[in-house]
C-alpha positions in Angstrom: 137.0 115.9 115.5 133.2 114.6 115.5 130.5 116.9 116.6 127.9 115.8 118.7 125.1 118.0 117.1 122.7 116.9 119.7 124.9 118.2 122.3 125.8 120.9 120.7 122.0 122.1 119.8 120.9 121.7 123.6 124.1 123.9 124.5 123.8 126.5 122.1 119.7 126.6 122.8 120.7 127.7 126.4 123.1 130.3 125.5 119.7 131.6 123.1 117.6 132.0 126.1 120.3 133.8 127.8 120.6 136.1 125.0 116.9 136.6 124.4 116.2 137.2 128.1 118.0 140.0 129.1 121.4 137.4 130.0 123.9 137.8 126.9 126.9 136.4 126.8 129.8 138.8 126.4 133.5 138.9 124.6 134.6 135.9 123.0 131.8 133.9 124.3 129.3 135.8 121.9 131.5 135.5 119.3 131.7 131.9 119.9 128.5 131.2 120.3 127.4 133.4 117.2 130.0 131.3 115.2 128.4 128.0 116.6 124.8 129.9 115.8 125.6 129.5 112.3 126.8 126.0 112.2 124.1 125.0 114.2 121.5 126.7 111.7 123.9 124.5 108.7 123.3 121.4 110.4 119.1 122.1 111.0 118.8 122.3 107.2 121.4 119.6 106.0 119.0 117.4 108.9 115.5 118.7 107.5 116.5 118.4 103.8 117.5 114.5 104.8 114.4 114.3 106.8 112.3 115.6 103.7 108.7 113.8 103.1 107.8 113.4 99.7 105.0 115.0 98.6 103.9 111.9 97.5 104.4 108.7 98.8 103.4 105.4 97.2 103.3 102.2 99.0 103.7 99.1 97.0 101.2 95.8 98.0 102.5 93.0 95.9 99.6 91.2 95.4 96.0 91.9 94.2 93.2 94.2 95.4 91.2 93.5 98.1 93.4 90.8 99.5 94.9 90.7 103.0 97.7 92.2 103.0 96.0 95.0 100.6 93.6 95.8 102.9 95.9 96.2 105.9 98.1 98.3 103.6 95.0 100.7 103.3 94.0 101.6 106.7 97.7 101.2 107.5 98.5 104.2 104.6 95.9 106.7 105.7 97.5 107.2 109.2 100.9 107.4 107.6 98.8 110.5 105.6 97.8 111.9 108.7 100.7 111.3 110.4 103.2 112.9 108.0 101.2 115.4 106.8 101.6 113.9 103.1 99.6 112.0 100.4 100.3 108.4 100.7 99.0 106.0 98.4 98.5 101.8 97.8 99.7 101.0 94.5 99.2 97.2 93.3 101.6 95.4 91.6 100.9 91.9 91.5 103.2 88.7 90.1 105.5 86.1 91.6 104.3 85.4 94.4 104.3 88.9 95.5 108.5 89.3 94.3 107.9 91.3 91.1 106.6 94.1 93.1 109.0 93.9 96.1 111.8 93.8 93.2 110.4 97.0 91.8 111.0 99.1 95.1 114.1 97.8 95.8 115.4 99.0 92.5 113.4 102.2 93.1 113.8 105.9 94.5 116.2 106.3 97.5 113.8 109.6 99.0 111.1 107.7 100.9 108.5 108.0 97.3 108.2 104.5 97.2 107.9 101.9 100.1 106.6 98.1 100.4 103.8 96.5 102.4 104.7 93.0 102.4 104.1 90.0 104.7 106.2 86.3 105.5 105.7 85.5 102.1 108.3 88.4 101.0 111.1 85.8 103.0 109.5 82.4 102.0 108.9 83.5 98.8 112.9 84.5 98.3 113.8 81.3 100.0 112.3 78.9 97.3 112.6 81.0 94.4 114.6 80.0 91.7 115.5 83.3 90.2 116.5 85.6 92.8 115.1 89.1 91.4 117.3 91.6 94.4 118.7 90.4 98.2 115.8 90.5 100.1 117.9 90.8 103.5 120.3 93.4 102.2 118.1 94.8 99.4 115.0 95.8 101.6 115.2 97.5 104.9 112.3 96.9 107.4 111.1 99.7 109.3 108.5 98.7 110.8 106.7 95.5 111.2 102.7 96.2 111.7 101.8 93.2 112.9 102.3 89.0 114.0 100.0 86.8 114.0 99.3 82.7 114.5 98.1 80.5 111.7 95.3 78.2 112.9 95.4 74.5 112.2 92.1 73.3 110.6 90.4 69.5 110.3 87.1 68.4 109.4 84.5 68.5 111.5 84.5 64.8 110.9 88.1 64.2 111.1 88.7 61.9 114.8 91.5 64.4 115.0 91.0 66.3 117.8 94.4 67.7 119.2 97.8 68.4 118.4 98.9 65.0 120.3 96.3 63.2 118.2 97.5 64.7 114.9 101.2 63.4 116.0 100.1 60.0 116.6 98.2 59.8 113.4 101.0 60.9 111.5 103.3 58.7 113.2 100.6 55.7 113.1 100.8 56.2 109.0 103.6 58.0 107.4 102.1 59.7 103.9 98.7 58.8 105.0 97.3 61.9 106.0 97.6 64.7 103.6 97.2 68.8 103.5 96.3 71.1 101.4 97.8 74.8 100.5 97.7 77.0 98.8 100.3 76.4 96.1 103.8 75.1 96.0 106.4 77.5 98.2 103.2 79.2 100.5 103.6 80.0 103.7 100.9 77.5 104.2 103.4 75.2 102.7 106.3 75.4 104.1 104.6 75.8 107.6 103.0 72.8 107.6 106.8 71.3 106.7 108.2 73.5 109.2 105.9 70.8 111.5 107.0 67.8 109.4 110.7 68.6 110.5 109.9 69.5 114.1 107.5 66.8 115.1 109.1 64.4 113.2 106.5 63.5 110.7 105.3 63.2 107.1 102.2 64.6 106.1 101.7 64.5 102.5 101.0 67.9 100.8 98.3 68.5 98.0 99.1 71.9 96.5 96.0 74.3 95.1 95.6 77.6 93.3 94.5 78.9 96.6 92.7 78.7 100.0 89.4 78.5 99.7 89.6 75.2 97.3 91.9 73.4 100.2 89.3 74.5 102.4 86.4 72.9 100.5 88.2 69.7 100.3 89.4 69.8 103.9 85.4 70.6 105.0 84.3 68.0 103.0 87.1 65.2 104.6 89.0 64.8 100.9 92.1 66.9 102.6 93.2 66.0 106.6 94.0 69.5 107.1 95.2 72.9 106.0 96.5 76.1 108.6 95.9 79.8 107.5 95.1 82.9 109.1 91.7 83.1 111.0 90.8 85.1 108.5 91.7 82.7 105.6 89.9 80.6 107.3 87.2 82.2 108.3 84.2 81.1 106.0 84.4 77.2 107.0 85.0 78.4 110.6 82.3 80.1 111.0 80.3 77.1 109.3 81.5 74.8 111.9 82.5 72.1 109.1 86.6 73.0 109.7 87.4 72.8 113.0 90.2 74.2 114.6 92.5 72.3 117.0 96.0 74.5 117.5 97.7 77.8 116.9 101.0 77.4 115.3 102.5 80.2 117.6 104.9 78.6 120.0 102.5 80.0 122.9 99.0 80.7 123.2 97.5 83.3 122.0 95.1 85.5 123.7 92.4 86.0 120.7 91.8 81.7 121.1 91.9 80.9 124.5 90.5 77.5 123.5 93.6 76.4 121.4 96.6 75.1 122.3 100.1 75.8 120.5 101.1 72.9 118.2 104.1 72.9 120.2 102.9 71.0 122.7 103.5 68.0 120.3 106.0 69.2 118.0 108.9 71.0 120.6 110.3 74.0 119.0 107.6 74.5 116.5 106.5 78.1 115.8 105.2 79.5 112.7 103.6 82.8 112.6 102.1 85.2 110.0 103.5 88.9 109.8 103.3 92.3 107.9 105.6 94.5 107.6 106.9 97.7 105.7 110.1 98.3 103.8 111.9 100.8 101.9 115.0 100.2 99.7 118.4 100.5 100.9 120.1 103.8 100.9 117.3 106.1 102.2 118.7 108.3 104.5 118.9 107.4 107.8 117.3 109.9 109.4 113.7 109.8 107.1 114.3 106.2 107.9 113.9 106.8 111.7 111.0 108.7 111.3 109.2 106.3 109.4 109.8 103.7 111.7 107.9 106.0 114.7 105.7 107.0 112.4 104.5 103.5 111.1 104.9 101.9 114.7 102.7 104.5 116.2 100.3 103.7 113.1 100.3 99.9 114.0 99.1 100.5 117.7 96.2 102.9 116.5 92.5 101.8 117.1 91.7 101.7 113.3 94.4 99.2 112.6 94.0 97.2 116.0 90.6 96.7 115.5 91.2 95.7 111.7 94.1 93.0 113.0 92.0 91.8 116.3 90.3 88.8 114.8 93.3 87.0 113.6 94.8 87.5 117.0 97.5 90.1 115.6 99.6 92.3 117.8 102.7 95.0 116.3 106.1 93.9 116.8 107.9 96.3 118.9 111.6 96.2 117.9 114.9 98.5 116.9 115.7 99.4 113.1 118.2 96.6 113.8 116.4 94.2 115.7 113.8 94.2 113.0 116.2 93.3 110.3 117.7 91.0 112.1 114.1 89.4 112.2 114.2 89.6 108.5 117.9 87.7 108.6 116.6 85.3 110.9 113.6 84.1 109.2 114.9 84.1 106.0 117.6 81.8 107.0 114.9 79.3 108.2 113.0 79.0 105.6 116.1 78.8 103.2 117.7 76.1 105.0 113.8 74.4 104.8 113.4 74.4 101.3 116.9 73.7 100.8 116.4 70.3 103.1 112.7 69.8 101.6 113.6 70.6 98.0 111.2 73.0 97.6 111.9 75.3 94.6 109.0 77.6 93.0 110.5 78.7 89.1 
């Protein structure tokens, strides 16, 4: 017979009060309810002990200081500090596209001592890989997803392109003729510019670099047609005025750039956002999983975090333990069956 301990607590609880105020229970009840008193007490420990918070807690970014995701992961750790009543810590562990690292904690401790701060690039990055290092949708348990944001689409200032409708045409006008740059083979800057390639119908030619800031230049300078990142990727030839922006890849629009339209408006269906999330490996107990999940999404709606996440438009993804691995599932199997179509395939 199962126990419903929650049940049981609240029950029990009342029978305390009666006890403690004067209203004992007499006969067998009392020596029912002292028998149930002790269980109870058996199953408050066996729950704490599951629920324990390591002392210390480290939380792996898989890419290099002073990045993005890096310092997100910072602010992001000190109210998980606060929060828990712990040390928590960022440790950097950079390599393969961010997979070494995510590899590391999902062979790691099952106690909640080691987590991962990761972003798309943990699923596009498993999706092209040739070597897959652990099951990143089996492997790696999401508990709460920080944030989602759009990526921006960015011309010259001298390109005639203009809007999402004129970037269609163009592309539809010339096949191969206008080209984009990311940054590097397998990116989510990649593979969401192919994401539009399959949805609008279109070929635009990529031209793969060691990072953003040199597509940028080229794209500024009229070399490149285009590139999409984060505003915040972006933000340096933004703010110059020589890249432009013209779209937000999110299917709709999004409040932080009221001026820009979604690309969907000329390539149906498209949508291809930017998000950040935490993991721990699979087999932590269910319960300290649940309380890192509220502890993390209360974290991701404080005003230190928000304010960090405002300029790129980002908002926290509300969501079940369920519902946000089946985001996981879901994305992964996107851009799997993308780079399997595109043959995109990163050794």
């Amino acid at each position: 017979m199962r126990l419903d301990l929650t049940m049981l607590r609240a029950h029990y609880q009342h029978l305390a009060q009666r006890l403690i105020f004067g209203q004992p229970p007499s006969g067998s009840r009392r020596r029912a309810f002292l028998a149930a008193l002790s269980l109870l007490a058996i199953s408050s420990i066996a729950s704490a002990q599951q629920e324990h918070i390591p002392a210390l807690i480290k939380i792996v970014v898989p890419f290099a200081a002073g990045g993005g995701s890096d310092v997100i992961a910072r602010v992001v750790s000190k109210q998980l500090s606060e929060r828990l009543a712990t040390n928590v810590i960022v440790e950097n562990r950079p390599g393969n596209g961010g997979l070494i690292g995510a590899a590391a904690v999902a062979r790691g401790p099952k106690d909640g001592s080691v987590l991962l701060f990761h972003s798309t690039s943990l699923v596009t990055g498993a999706a092209t890989s040739k070597r897959q290092l652990f099951d990143v949708t089996t492997d790696l348990l999401p508990f709460s997803f920080i944030a989602e944001s759009p990526m921006l689409v960015g011309v010259s200032a001298l390109s005639k392109i203009k809007t999402p409708q004129d970037l269609v045409a163009a592309a539809q006008k010339s096949p191969d003729g206008i080209t984009y740059g990311s940054p590097g083979i397998g990116s989510i800057g990649h593979l969401g510019v192919e994401l539009l390639n399959d949805a609008a119908k279109i070929q635009l030619r990529h031209i793969p670099y060691t990072g953003t800031a040199p597509a940028l230049i080229d794209v500024a300078a009229g070399r490149v047609g285009l590139t999409i990142g984060s505003y915040s990727a972006l933000a340096s030839q933004l703010s110059s005025g020589r890249v432009v922006p013209i779209a937000v890849t999110s299917a709709q629009p999004n409040p932080a750039f009221p001026q820009l339209p979604p690309m969907a408006i000329a390539a149906p269906g498209y949508n291809a956002n930017i998000w950040y999330a935490l993991f721990a490996p699979a087999g932590i107990p269910p319960s300290l999983m649940q309380r890192l999940h509220r502890e993390a999404t209360e974290a991701a709606r404080s005003p230190e975090v928000q304010t960090l996440l405002k300029p790129d438009g980002a908002a926290p993804v509300q969501g079940s333990l369920p519902e946000l691995a089946q985001r996981v599932r879901q994305d992964y199997a996107m851009w799997k069956r993308l780079a399997i179509e595109k043959h995109i395939i990163v050794d």
